[in-house]
Phi, psi and omega in degrees: 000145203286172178283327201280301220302314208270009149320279191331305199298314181302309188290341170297306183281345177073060169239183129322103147355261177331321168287342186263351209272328192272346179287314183301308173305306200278320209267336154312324184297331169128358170304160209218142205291336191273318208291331193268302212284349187262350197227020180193067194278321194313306183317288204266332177097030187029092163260141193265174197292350165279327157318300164275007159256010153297324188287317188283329174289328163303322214266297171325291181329313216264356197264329182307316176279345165289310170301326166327314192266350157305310160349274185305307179314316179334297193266356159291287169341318192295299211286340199118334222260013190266100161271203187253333155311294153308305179306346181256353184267317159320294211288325182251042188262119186254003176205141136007282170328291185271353172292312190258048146236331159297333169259006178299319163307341193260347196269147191289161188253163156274187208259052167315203185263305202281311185309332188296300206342269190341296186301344153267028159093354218248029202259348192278328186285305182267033170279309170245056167283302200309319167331305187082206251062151177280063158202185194304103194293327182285343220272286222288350183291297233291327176290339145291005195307134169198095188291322159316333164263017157100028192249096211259339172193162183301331144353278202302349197261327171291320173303298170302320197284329184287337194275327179317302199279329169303319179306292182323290228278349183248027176229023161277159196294297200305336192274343180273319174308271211312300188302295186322332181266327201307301172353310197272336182252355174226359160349114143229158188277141172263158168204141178194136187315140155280127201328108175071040181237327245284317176251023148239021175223062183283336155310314187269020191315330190301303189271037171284330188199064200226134168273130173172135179351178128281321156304338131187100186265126204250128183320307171299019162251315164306318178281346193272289168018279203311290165346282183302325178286322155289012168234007176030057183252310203233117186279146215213125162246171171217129178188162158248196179289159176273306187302357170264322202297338197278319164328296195291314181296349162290292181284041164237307191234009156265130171260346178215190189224087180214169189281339175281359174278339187291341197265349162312296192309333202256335164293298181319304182303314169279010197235333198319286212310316164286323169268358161221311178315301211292320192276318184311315185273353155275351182279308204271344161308310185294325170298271225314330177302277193298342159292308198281335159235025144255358155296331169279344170300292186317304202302285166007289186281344153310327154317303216258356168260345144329299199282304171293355170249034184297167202307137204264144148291299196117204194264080186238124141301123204227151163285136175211143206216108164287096236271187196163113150337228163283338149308321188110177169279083164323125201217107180224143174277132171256179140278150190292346152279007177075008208261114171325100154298310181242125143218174195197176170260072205264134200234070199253027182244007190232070174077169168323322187282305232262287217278357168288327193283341197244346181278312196305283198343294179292336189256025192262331189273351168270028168269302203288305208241025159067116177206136164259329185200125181247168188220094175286083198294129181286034194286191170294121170104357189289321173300328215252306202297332169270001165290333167264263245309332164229059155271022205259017192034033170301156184292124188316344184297306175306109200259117185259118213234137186264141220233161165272131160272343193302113178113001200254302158345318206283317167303327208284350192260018172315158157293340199267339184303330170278349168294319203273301204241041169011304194245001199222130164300186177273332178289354195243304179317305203291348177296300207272019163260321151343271173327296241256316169323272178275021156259010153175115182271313161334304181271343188303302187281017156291333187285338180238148183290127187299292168040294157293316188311321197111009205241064176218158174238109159066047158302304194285027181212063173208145176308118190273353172291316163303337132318310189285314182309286185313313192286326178311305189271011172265290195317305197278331160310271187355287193288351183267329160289338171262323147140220189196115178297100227268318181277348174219016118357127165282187189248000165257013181253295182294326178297320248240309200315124168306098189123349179278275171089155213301300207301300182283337182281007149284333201255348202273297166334318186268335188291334180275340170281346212258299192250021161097155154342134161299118205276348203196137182314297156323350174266354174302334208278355157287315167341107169322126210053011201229102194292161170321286187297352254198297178319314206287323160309000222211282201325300202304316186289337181267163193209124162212121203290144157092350200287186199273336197255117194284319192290352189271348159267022178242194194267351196297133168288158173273010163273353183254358188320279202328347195243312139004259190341287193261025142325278180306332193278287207320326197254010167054057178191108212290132188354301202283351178263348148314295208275140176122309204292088181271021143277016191301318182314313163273004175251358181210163179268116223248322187277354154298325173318331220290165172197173171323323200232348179217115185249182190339281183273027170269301160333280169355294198275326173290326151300318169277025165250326179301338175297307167216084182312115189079006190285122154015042226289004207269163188271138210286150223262114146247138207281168191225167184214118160287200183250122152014101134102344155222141205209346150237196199255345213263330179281015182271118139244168200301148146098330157345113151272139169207150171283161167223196180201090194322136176242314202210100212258141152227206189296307214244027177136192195235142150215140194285170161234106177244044164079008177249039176098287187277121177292138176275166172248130143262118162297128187311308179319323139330339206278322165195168212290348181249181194287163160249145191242303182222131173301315181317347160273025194220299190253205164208178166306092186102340171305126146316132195184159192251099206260171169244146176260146179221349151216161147255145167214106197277312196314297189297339208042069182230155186238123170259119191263174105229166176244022176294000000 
């Protein structure tokens, strides 16, 4: 690594030297962001996990731009064409950006307008045009004059020297820095309906003729753009004025008032748009683009960290009931392990017979099998079917909680769903995800391509590798933070675990089929391939209750047990009556502890796991109730207050669930009584929240809301 990145990255990020050079070092090594910010703080200066996947993400950017200009020196070297000038210049190109316009005069060309030019003799002629010099421009065309080389008079001989001087002037750095700023500060995107499209791209109705800065177009509008321009309903321009851009490029190279300045003048104005306008607004389409969809990315993962760590019921016996018309209800019992005992059929929407038969049903089997909790996936017939279940007289204990389905069809018809349930359709699979959402929506929706789920803006119109990347590390945040129950753990629950990835949370799952539960964190280290490093990244994160080693159900590494251990020999008192004692903390001197490998906030964290072992960090599960008595979009009226529930925050609002099926929209204006800039600062994802209704459009089915 070059000596400038770990400066850069410090000086970018406002870090330590020193913090980023150890950062740099443990994630070359094979660290992986939950394992350094949660187990080597000593190291990172206890940087937390946006620190360090800032660092890792800056350091890949600067290691993509050091190979590049290794590249581009190669190939300069190659040619012939490498000074020493050019090499500092190359070497002290600090973006992308400015990298490909210092070699861009040097990269080999295609046969342009200027290469005929050249190949006909005329580059002498338009060097001393570039001078401006004082003298006769035509006198001096007529000596190029050759009709054999295709130059039939001086007209034809001005011309080519002028496309030679366009070149020059839309391949100089300043004039490209410069035009490149103009982009960003009077730029603006355009957008206008395509010819004889007007009714079929009536979706985009907003943009038939819509204009506005490009500096700041708020994402969902650049992507909806974009969209309509790639379904080739809208045509999308990016530009500032021609008349600034040309200002500038005048005052960058005219310099006097002679007839070779009128032919400066008269190339920049014929040469700007194709040879500058054209690439500059591709360049700056592709930054807004790539702005735009990582604000929706961000939003995306913001959502989707929401939505997993939403509060668990927990290890409860449950009912869980995929509603349904005429078809019926899918109707299945879990166990507090989640492992299917029952499923049926229940029909308790379909008249008097269907709905006696299905109360007897449900309520003989929430005897048999101890139910604790039911789960009402909120599809269609979902609002109706828990309005009967509670008229069913259950025992008040039982809570009955409306569950988002969203993504669970999509699960059930998985490979892995077909892995789990062999022998069970997708209605019984989609029953027991439902159920499975809520006693832990972490592990359930790990099973699924977030994709699926819902909380997401304009996902299919974003770069999907980079979608994937950000949701991988919002996923992998989650389960390592909340942790992972190492003996009854799926194996799409266990890949996300640090250091594992699907080929060992697969070897971990047969080793466990094979030779019984893990009796010990240390006995992972029998698993076939699963290596020194892999334990260590990985061994912290797991939790197995009940074991022989009381610490292996905690957050503690088994690299910190020995210090535990003698913890506990200090305070004369046996492990297990240790981990719980949240005096602990006041009964020792923490810096006797300290050692070569484990210092102060490693100590820290460990007196506050030894305090509550295992705890939990999602916040404890209370049941919601929608309102009484609606149940369609058709039970809405204008000025209605009802609770909800944000299913989904974007650039242009949250939208709610308010029990009809139809999510309603709060519109950002709407959102709290002063401006709002990004809802996501007002609201979240799973919030509870009290709404007003302020239209219906039963034709459209749209619900307009606030929360003013």
């Amino acid at each position: 690594m070059m000596d400038s990145e770990i400066p850069q990255i410090a000086r970018e990020l406002q870090l330590t030297e020193g913090q980023v050079e150890a950062t740099v070092g443990l994630l070359d090594d094979g660290g992986t962001v939950p394992f350094i910010a949660r187990y080597r703080k000593e190291n990172t200066g206890s940087l937390d996990e946006v620190a360090i996947t800032g660092i890792r993400d800056r350091l890949a950017q600067l290691r993509e731009l050091r190979d590049r200009r290794e590249a581009i020196l190669a190939s300069l070297d190659k040619r012939g064409l490498l000074s020493e000038e050019l090499r500092k210049a190359v070497l002290s190109a600090e973006t992308m950006a400015v990298l490909e316009d210092t070699y861009l005069p040097h990269r080999p060309k295609r046969r342009t307008r200027a290469a005929i030019a050249r190949e006909r003799g005329l580059e002498p002629l338009a060097l001393r045009l570039w001078g401006q010099d004082d003298f006769d421009v035509t006198r001096a065309a007529d000596e190029y004059v050759n009709p054999q080389a295709g130059v039939a008079n001086a007209s034809e001989a001005l011309n080519g020297a002028r496309d030679i001087i366009g070149e020059w002037v839309s391949e100089d750095p300043t004039a490209r820095k410069e035009i490149r700023e103009l982009f960003w500060s009077q730029g603006a995107i355009s957008a206008a309906v395509a010819s004889g499209k007007e009714s079929a791209a009536i979706k985009y109705r907003d943009y038939f003729a819509w204009q506005e800065p490009v500096a700041s177009a708020p994402s969902h509008r650049i992507l909806a753009m974009l969209r309509g321009e790639k379904e080739t309903l809208l045509s999308v321009r990016i530009a500032p004025p021609v008349s600034a851009a040309t200002a500038i490029l005048e005052r960058i190279f005219v310099g006097a008032e002679t007839e070779a300045a009128v032919q400066i003048r008269l190339a920049i104005r014929d040469r700007y748009r194709p040879l500058l306008e054209s690439p500059m607004e591709r360049e700056v389409r592709k930054a807004a683009r790539v702005r735009a969809e990582d604000t929706a990315t961000g939003v995306f993962a913001d959502n989707l960290r929401e939505l997993l760590l939403a509060p668990a019921l927990g290890q409860k016996n449950t009912l869980a009931l995929d509603p349904g018309f005429r078809s019926g209800c899918k109707l299945v019992c879990l166990d507090q392990q989640s492992h299917l005992l029952h499923h049926d059929t229940v029909y308790p929407l379909l008249g008097e017979r269907g709905e006696a038969e299905a109360a007897a049903k449900i309520l003989l089997l929430c005897r048999q099998y101890q139910i604790e909790a039911i789960a009402v996936g909120n599809g269609t017939g979902g609002r109706e079917t828990e309005a009967f279940l509670r008229t069913l007289g259950l025992d008040p204990k039982i809570a009955v909680v409306m569950v988002n389905e969203s993504g669970a069809s999509v699960y059930s018809a998985s490979e892995a769903a077909r892995a789990e349930f062999p022998d069970q359709d997708i209605t019984v699979r989609g029953a027991v995800s439902i159920g499975r959402r809520l006693m832990d929506p972490l592990a359930e929706l790990v099973k699924i391509d977030p994709k699926s789920i819902g909380v997401g803006q304009y996902q299919h119109d974003v770069d999907q590798k980079a979608l994937k990347e950000r949701l991988d590390d919002v996923v992998i945040s989650c389960v390592n933070q909340v942790g992972v129950e190492l003996n009854t753990a799926s194996p799409e629950l266990l890949s996300y675990v640090s250091g594992l990835g699907p080929r060992l949370a697969n070897a971990i799952v047969e080793y466990r089929n094979r030779n019984g539960p893990f009796a010990s964190r240390d006995s992972l280290k029998k698993v076939p391939r699963l290596g020194p490093k892999a334990f260590e990244q990985a061994a912290g994160f797991l939790r197995i209750r009940a074991g022989a080693q009381p610490l292996d159900a905690s957050a503690v590494h088994p690299e910190s047990y020995p210090v535990v251990e003698t913890i506990a020999r200090d305070l004369g008192r046996p492990l297990g009556q240790v981990l719980g004692d949240a005096r602990i903390a006041g009964k020792i001197d923490l810096a006797r502890y300290v050692n070569d490998r484990i210092g102060l906030p490693t100590l820290d964290d460990i007196i506050k796991e030894l305090a509550r072992p295992g705890r939990d960090p999602r916040q404890e599960f209370e049941p919601f109730d929608f309102a009484a008595g609606v149940h369609r979009i058709e039970d809405l009226t204008v000025g209605m207050k009802l609770p909800g529930v944000i299913t989904n925050v974007t650039g242009f609002g949250a939208f709610v669930d308010v029990g009809v099926h139809q999510d309603g929209l709060v519109h950002i204006s709407q959102l709290a009584e002063g401006f709002v800039r990004n809802p996501s600062d007002v609201v979240k994802v799973q919030q509870r929240v009290w709404v007003t209704v302020l239209e219906v459009d039963l034709q459209r089915k749209r619900i307009a809301l606030s929360l003013k």
